[in-house]
N, C-alpha and C positions, 0 to 999 in steps of 0.2 A: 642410169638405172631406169627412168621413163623411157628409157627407147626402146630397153630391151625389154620393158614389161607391155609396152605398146605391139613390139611383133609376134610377141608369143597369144599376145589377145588377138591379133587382125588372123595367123597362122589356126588359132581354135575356132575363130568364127568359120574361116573357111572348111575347117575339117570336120566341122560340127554338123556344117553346111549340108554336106557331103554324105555324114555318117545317117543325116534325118531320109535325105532324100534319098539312101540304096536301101531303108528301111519298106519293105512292100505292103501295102492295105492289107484288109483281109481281102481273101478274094470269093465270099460267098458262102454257102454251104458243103462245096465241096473239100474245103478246107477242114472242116469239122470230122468228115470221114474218110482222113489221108489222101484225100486227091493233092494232086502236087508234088509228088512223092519226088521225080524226076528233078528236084533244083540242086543249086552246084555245093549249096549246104548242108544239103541230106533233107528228109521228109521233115525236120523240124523249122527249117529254113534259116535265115538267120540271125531270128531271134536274141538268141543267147549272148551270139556276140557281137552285135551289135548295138543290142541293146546296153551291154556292157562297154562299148565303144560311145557309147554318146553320152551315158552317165557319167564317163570320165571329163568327156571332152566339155560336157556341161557343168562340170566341176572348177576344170580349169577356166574356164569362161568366167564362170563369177567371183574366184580367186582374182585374178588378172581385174577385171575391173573394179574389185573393192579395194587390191592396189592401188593401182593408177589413182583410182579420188583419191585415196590417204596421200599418194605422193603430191600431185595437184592441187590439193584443196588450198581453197583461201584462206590466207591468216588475217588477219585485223589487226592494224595495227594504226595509231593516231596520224600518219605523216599517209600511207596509201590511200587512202579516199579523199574525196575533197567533200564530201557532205558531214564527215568528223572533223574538217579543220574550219577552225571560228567561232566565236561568242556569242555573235547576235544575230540575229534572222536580220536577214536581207529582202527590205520588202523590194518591189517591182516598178519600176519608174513608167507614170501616166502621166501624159501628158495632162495640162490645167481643161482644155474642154471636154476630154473624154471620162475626167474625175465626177461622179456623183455626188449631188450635196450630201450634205449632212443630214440624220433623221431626226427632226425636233417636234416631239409632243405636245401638244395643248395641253393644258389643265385643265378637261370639260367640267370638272367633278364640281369646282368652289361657283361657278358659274351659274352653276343647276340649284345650289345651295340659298345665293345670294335671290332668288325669285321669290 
């Protein structure tokens, strides 16, 4: 099932591809007052279906990959990770000269008291 929802998304990206790029800019003001009239789609060019070609195609595109995560996604489960399996923190082995003392406080307060 992932495979065949994998080539129908690689098949839309390319067609999508395809459908963006035979899509033409405007091309100026001539456009505005029928110049152009001469293309293979009539004076309206081809808008209409094309544009109707790529809303499809961009359809299917985001079908297909909201698939594919539903089928792929990760489950959680206690035994697949190793950061869920165990009880107690694990601290990090240092060696005895690279370990920092201990931080111990004076009592300055009884000192200051006792004057």
């Amino acid at each position: 099932m992932e495979t065949l929802v994998i080539v129908i998304h690689v098949l839309a990206c390319i067609f999508l591809i395809g459908a963006v790029m035979l899509q033409s800019g405007h091309e100026g003001m001539g456009v505005i007052f029928g110049g152009g009239s001469s293309t293979m789609f009539g004076s309206s060019g081809a808008g209409g279906l094309l544009v109707k070609v790529t809303a499809g195609l961009a359809a299917v595109f985001l079908v297909t990959s909201l698939t594919y995560n539903v089928l792929t996604g990760t489950k959680v489960s206690q035994n697949e990770s190793l950061m869920l399996q165990g009880e107690e923190t694990v601290q990090p082995i240092v060696p005895a000269e690279q370990q920092k003392p201990a931080v111990q406080f004076k009592d300055t307060g009884s000192e200051e008291k006792s004057e």
